[in-house]
N, C-alpha and C positions, 0 to 999 in steps of 0.2 A: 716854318722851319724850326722855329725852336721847341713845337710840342714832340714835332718830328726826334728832334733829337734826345728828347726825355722818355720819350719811349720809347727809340734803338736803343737808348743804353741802360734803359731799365729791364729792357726784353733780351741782350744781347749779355747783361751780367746775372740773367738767370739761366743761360744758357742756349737761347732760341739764337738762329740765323736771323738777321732783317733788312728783308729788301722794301725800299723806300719809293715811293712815289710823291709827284708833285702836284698831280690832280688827281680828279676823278677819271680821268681818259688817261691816260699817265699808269694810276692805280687797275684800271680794268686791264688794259694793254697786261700788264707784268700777271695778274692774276691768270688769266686764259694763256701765257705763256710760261708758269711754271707748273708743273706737275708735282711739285714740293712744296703747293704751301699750305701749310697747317692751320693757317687763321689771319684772319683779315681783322685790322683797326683801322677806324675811317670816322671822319666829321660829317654830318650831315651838313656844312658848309665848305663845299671845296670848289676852287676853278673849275671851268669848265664839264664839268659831272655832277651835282651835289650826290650825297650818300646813298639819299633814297636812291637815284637814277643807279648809283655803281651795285646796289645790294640788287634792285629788281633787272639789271644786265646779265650779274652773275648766278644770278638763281635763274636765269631763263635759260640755260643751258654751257655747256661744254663739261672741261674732267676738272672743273674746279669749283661746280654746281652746286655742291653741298658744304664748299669749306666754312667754317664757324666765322662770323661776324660780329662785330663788337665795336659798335658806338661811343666816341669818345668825343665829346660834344660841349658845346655850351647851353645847350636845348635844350629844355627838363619838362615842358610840355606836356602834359599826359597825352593827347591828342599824335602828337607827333612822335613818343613813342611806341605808341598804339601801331601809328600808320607802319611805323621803321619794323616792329615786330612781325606784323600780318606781313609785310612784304620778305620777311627770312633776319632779320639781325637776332641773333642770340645772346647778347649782351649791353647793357648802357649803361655808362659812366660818367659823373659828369666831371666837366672841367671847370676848376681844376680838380686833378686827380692826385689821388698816392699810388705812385710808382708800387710800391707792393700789391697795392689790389685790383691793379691791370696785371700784372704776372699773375696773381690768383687766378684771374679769371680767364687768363691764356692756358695755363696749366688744366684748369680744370675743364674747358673747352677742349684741348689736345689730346688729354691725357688720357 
C-alpha cells in the first residue's frame, strides 16, 4: 500500500490519472476494463497474480494488449528480468525507486 501510494502521487503530480489495484487479479480485472490505460506499474510479487502471470494475461490478448509495462520491483535478477522482458514488460526498476525516474519512464513509454 505504501509503494502504491508513492507512485499515485509521483504519477498523479506529473500529471497522469492513476487507477490502483490490490493484486494481480485486482490489476488485470481494471486493465481489460479500461480502454484509457496508458501504462501499467506492477511487482513481480503481488497477491494472488504475481507480474509475470498479469504481464503474460494481458499480452495474450484484449484492447489493452499492447499497453506499456513497467516493473517496479525488488527483483534485480538478470534471469528474471530476461523471463519478465521476453514475456512483454518494457521497463524495470528497482525498488527502492526515485519517484522522478518512474515519471521518466511513464512519459517516455506514453509519450
Amino acid at each position: 500500500a505504501t509503494i502504491r501510494q508513492q507512485v499515485r502521487m509521483a504519477l498523479s503530480q506529473a500529471g497522469f490519472d492513476v487507477v490502483e489495484a490490490t493484486d494481480g487479479e485486482d490489476g488485470i480485472a481494471k486493465i481489460r476494463g479500461d480502454s484509457q490505460i496508458a501504462a501499467v506499474i506492477c511487482d513481480i510479487n503481488m497477491p494472488k497474480k504475481t507480474g509475470l502471470e498479469l504481464i503474460e494475461e494481458v499480452r495474450a490478448g484484449g484492447a489493452n494488449s499492447q499497453v506499456p509495462i513497467v516493473m517496479l520491483t525488488t527483483e534485480g535478477q538478470p534471469a528474471m528480468v530476461q523471463r519478465a522482458k521476453q514475456a512483454g514488460a518494457k521497463g524495470w526498476i528497482i525498488k527502492p525507486f526515485k519517484p522522478a525516474l518512474l515519471v521518466a519512464a511513464v512519459q517516455k513509454l506514453t509519450g
